[in-house]
N, C-alpha and C positions, 0 to 999 in steps of 0.2 A: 460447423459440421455436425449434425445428428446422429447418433448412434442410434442404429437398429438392432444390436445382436449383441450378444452375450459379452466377458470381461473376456472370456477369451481371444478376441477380436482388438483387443486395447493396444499393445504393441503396432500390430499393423496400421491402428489409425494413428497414433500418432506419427507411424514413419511416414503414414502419406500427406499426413498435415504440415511434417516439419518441410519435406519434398517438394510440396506444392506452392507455386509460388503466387500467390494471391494480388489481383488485379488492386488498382486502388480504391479505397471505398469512395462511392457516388454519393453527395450530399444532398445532389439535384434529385436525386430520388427518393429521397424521405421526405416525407409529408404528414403533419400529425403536429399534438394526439387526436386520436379519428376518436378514442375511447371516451367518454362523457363525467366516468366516476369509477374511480380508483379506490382499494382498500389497501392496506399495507395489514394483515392480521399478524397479531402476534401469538406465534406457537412457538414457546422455550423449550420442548421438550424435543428431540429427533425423531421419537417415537410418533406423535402427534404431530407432527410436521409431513412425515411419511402418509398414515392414515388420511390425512385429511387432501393431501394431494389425491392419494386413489382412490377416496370417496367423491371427488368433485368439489372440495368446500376449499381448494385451493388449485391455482391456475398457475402460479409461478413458484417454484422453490429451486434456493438457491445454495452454493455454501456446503451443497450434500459433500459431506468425507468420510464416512464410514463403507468402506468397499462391499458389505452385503446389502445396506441402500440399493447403493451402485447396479449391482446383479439382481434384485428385486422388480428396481424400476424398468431394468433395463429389457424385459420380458412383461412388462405390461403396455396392452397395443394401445391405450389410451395416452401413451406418455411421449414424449420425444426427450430424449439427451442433449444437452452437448456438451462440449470438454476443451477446456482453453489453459493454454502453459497460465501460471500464475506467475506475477512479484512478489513472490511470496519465497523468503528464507529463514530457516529454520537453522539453529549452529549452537556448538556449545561452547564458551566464552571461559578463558582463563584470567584469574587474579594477576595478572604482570605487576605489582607492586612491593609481590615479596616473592619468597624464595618456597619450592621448587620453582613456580611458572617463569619467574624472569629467567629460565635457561629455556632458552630458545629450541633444543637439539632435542630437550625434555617433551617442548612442543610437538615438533614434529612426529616425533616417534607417538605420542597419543594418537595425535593423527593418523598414522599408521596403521595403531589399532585398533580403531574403529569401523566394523563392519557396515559402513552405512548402504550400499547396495543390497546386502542382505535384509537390512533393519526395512528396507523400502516393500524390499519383495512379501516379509514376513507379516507385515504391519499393513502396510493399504494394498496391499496384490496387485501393487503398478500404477497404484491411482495417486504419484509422487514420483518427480524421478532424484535419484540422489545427483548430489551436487560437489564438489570441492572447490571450487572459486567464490569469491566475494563480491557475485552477480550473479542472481539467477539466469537461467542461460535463453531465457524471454527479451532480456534485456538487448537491446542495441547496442551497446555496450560490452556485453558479457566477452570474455577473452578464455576460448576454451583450451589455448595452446600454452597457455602458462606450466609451469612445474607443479603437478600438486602431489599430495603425500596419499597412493591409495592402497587398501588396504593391503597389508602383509606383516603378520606381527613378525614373523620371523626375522625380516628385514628392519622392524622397529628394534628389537634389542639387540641387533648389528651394530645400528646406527649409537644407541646409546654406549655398545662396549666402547666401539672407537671410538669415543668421547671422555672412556673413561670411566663410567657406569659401571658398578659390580650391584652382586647379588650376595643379599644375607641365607642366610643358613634356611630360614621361614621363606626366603623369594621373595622379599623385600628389596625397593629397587635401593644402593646407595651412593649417595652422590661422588661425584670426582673428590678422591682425596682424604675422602672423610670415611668413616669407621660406622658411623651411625645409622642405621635404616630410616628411610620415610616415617613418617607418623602417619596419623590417617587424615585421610582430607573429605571434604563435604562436598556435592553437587546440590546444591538450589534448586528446586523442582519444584511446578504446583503439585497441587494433591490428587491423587487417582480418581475421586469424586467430582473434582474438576474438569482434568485436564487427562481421563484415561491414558489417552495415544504418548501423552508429551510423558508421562507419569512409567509408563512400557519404555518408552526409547531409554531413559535415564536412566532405567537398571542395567539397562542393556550397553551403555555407555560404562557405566562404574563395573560392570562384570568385565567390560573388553579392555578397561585401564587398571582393573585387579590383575587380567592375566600377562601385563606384563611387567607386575611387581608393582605398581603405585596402589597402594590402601584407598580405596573411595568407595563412600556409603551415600544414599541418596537421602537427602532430605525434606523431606516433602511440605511444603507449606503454603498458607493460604497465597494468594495473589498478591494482594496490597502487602502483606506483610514480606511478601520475598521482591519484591520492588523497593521498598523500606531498606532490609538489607544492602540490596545493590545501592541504592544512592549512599548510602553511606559506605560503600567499599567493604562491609564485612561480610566474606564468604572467598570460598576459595576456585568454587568452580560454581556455574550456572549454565541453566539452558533456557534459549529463547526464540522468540517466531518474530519478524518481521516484515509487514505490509511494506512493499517498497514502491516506487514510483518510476516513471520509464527514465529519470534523468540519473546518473552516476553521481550525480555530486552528494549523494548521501555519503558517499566513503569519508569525504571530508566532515560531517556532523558525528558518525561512527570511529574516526581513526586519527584524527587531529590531535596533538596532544590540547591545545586550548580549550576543548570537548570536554577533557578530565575534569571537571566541576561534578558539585552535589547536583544528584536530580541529571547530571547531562548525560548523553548516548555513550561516551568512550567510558563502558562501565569498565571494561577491561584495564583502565589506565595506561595505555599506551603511547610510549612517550619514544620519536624517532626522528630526527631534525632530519632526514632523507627524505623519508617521507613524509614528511611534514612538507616538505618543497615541493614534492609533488603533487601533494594534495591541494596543495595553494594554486597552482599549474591549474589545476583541473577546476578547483572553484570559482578561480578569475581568468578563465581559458577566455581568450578571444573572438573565438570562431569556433565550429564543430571538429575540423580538423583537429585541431590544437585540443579539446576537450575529448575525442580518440582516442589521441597518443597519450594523452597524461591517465586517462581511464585504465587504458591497457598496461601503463608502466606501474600505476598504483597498486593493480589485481596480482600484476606480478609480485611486487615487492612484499604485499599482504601474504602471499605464498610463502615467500621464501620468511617472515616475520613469523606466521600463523600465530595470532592471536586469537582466532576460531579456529572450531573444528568444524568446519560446513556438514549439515547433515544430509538434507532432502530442499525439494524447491516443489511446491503444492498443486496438482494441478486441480484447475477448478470446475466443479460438474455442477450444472443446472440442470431443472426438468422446467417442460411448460406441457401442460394437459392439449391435446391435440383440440381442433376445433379453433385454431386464432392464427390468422393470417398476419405476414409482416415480422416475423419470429428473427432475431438478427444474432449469429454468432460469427465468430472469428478463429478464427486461429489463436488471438489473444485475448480474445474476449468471449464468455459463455453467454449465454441466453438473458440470461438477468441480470440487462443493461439496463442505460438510458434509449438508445436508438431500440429497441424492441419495445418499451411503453409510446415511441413517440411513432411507430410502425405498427402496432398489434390492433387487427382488428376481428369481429367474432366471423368464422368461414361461411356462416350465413346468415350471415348481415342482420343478425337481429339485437338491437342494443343489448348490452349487459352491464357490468361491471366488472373489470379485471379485480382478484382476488392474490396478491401476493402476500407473502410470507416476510415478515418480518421477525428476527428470531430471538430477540429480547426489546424490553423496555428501552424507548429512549429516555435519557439522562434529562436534558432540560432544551434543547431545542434550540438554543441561544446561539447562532451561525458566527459570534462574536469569540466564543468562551470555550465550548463542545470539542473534543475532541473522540467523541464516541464514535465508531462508525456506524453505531444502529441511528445514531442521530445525524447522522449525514447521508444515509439512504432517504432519511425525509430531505432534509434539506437541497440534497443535491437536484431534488425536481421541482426546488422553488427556486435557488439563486444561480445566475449565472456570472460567468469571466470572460474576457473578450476574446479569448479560443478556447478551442475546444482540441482532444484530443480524437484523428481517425482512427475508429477502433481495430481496422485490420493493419495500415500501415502504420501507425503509432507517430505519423506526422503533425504536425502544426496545421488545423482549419481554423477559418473565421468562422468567428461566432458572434457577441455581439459587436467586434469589432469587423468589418468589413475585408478592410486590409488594414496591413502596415509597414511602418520602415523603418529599417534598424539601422544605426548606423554609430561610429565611433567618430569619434571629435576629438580635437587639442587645442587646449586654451591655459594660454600660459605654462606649457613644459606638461602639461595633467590631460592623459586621455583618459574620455569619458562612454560611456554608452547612452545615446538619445534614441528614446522608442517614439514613433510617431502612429498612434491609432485611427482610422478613421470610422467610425461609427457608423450603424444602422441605422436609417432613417428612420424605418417603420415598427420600433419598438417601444411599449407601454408597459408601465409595471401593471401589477394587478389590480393596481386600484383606478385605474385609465390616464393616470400621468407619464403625459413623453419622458422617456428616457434621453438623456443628454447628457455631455461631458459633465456638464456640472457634479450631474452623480458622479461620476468614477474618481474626479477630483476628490468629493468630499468622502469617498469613501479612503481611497489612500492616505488622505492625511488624517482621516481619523484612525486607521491602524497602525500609522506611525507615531502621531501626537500622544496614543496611550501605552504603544508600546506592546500591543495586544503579544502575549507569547505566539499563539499559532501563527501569527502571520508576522511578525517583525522582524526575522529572518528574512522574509522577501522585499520590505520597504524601506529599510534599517538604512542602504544606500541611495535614497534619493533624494538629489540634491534641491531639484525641481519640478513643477509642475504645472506645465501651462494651457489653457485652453483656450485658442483664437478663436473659436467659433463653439455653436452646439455640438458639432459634429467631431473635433477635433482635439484629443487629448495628447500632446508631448511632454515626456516623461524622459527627467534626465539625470540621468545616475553620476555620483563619486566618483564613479571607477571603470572599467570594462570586465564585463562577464556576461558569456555566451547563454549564463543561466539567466541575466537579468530578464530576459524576455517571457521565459517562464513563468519566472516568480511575479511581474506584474501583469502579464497577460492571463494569470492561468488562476488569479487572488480575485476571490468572488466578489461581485459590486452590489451594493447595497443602494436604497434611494437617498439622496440628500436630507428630505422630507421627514424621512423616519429618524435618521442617524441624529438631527438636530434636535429630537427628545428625549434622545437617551441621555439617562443621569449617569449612572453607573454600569457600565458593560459587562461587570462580572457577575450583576445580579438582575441582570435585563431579562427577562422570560417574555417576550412577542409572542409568543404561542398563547399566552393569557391575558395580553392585553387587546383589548379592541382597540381597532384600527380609530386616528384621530379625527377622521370625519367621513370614513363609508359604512356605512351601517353593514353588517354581518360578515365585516373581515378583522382579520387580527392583525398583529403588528407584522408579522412573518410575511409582508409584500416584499417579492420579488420579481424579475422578468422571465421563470423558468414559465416549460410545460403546463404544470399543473401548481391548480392554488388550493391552499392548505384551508381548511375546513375546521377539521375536529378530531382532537386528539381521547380517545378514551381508555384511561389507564384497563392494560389485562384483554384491551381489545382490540382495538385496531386505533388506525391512521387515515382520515378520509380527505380524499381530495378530489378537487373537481377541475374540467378540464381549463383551460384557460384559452378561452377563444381567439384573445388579440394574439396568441405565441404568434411571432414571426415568421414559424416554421408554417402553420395549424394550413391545412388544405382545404378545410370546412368540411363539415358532412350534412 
């Protein structure tokens, strides 16, 4: 959807986006990239990101969240909008390991008084909507009918007297039984130089759990260093943002107690054999039904648990400078896709180079190691997985896999899940070798054989791997889980060719290696869109189109 008019207008568009029920995306109508030569430039600053889009030296910017942006672009006739619900949750995370936070009732009632509708309205003027469940509400998944705690302090130290709670003489909350007031406790925060908005919300959090007698002062610190903290469990409260993905089974990496490790997601330590069975329900769910019900009954449970305080769920605004035909948004997805680089062409027809904004340094580019997302904006338009995800209905397409068939097995008393792939004929890496099963074989067991963190969670269960032919890869898992299809259909493929000269995967850099027998490519061959060129640090990212893509219509 475009916006053409002012922030005041933001409510209405999203009641008619949420209202509106969107056909399903046509894949038979993409065709591309028609574009010839790609820049990714990098402007770190918000400032210089803005300027340079309404001066013309930028065609794509994406990630805008400052809401006078918003109102600036949004009255420039050269600009188009668009605005798409994100995965994106924001929440603030209690110590459950010691005492106040392991009383649950203590939870709640914070919960309570947390003004987060207010903090939405005050902070992005609507460009967020507040959230209290443990799914942003994008999600398929999301369950908006659960019990949540919204705001009312009044009703927060209700809750607590019934429980037993009194107050010291200062308004000091104290616990059931005991004489002694709270001490004072810390919220973890980056630093306002950093992280402004997140830096604003946290006084704003510690001001609304002061007024109901809990002592909290913010603490502000660098990044790495308040990560550092959480992995080691020292701190008493935190707040945090996370990128989430359309499947549920993150609750299980977030709320599991087996999570509670150094370095793992369950910073909160939460430990609940109830839930624990549910989550197991949901992450070895059989079918979609069955991964529904255990979704909806986990969101509940989380409710009634509250080990976060959900704050806001992001929505995401892109601009693209008028003048480029094929522009693709969603309802779940803004402008600054992939189907818009592989649709966008100039409105009259005269080659150019698309100019997108890329808005820091990538890390090191290793599709292996990377977990940056400035380094998966490159990557993600060289490697592909054998589906893809449609950007309006959030279903399962073929991508480089054609079709497939999923199906459960029993052998010997053990069901199993067997994925059957069948491949694209007419696919070529970038260096003009067929694509074939043999790749995707030797890609999966090279990220299980090493173990690779980012991906060994999705390969960790597979028991087998068989390829009868070029065309055909079966893939047979441990266990049954409705996620498996995901996690190996959705795990980038790499070429056999390359993967057989890596030494070391943690210190593999392809972006600096020349390719081992085409002259003027690097190691970074993959079967995406576009092939990777030239990376120059402080300036851009350049890529050129790749003619064989299976999608490419020719121009």
């Amino acid at each position: 959807m475009i916006l053409k008019r002012a922030v005041l207008l933001f409510f209405v568009l999203v009641s008619i986006l949420t209202a509106t029920a969107s056909p399903a995306f046509d894949i038979s109508a993409v065709r591309g990239p028609h574009i010839r030569d790609l820049y990714m430039v990098i402007y770190r600053d918000p400032d210089s990101q803005i300027m340079a889009l309404q001066k013309g030296e930028l065609d794509v910017l994406g990630d805008i969240t400052r809401p006078s942006d918003v109102e600036r672009l949004a009255s420039n006739p050269d600009i188009s909008l668009s605005i798409s619900r994100g995965f994106h949750l924001f929440f603030m995370g209690f110590n459950l390991r010691k005492a106040p936070w392991n009383d649950r009732i203590l939870r709640q009632a914070a919960a309570m008084a947390v003004p987060s509708r207010q903090i939405v309205r005050d902070i992005f003027s609507g460009y967020s909507e507040p959230v209290s469940t443990y799914l942003p509400p994008v999600s398929p998944y999301h369950a908006p009918d659960v019990k949540t705690w919204n705001h009312d302090p009044e009703g927060a130290r209700e809750l607590l007297k019934d429980a037993g709670w009194t107050w010291s003489i200062d308004g000091r909350l104290v616990p059931p039984g005991e004489t002694v007031p709270l001490g004072s406790f810390r919220l973890l925060s980056p630093t306002a130089q950093v992280a402004p908005t997140t830096a604003e919300i946290s006084e704003r959090i510690a001001a609304a759990l002061n007024g109901i007698g809990v002592p909290v002062t913010v603490e502000p610190l660098d990044f790495s260093t308040m990560i550092r903290r959480l992995d080691m469990h020292d701190f008493d409260l935190f707040v945090m943002a996370w990128s989430l993905t359309r499947d549920p089974d993150s609750l299980f990496a977030f709320f599991h107690s087996s999570m509670d490790v150094t370095g793992g997601y369950n910073i909160q330590g939460l430990h609940d054999p109830d839930l624990d069975r549910i989550l197991e329900e949901l992450r070895w769910a059989p079918d979609h039904e069955s991964a529904k019900i255990a979704a909806r009954e986990a969101q509940r449970m989380l409710s009634e648990i509250s080990p976060w305080i959900p704050v806001y769920s992001r929505y995401m605004v892109a601009a693209v400078r008028k003048g480029w035909d094929g522009v693709i948004s969603t309802e779940r997805t803004s402008s600054d896709n992939m189907w818009t680089l592989l649709g966008m062409k100039p409105s009259d027809g005269r080659e150019r180079p698309v100019m997108w904004c890329l808005s820091e340094e990538p890390r090191s580019l290793n599709p292996l190691g990377t977990s940056s997302a400035y380094d998966w904006q490159v990557l993600g338009l060289i490697y592909d997985g054998l589906i893809a995800v449609d950007p309006e209905s959030l279903e399962d397409i073929p991508w480089l896999a054609s079709s497939w068939k999923i199906e459960t097995l029993e052998e010997e008393g053990v069901a199993h899940t067997r994925l059957t792939f069948r491949l694209r004929r007419d696919v070529k890496w970038h260096d003009g070798t067929p694509f074939s099963s043999r790749d995707v074989r030797a890609t999966l067991e090279f990220l299980r054989e090493n173990e690779i963190p980012r991906y060994f969670d999705n390969v960790r269960d597979i028991d087998s791997i068989d390829t009868p032919d070029d065309s055909t890869v079966i893939v047979t898992m441990k266990n049954v889980s409705f996620w498996h299809f995901h996690n190996i259909g959705g795990s980038l493929v790499l070429p056999a060719h390359i993967l057989e000269g890596i030494g070391n995967w943690e210190t593999w850099q392809p972006a600096r290696e020349p390719h081992p027998s085409v002259k003027g490519l690097t190691s970074l061959v993959g079967t995406g869109p576009f092939i990777f060129k030239e990376y120059r640090p402080g300036e851009y990212v350049h890529f050129v189109r790749n003619d064989g893509f299976w999608l490419s219509g020719g121009d």
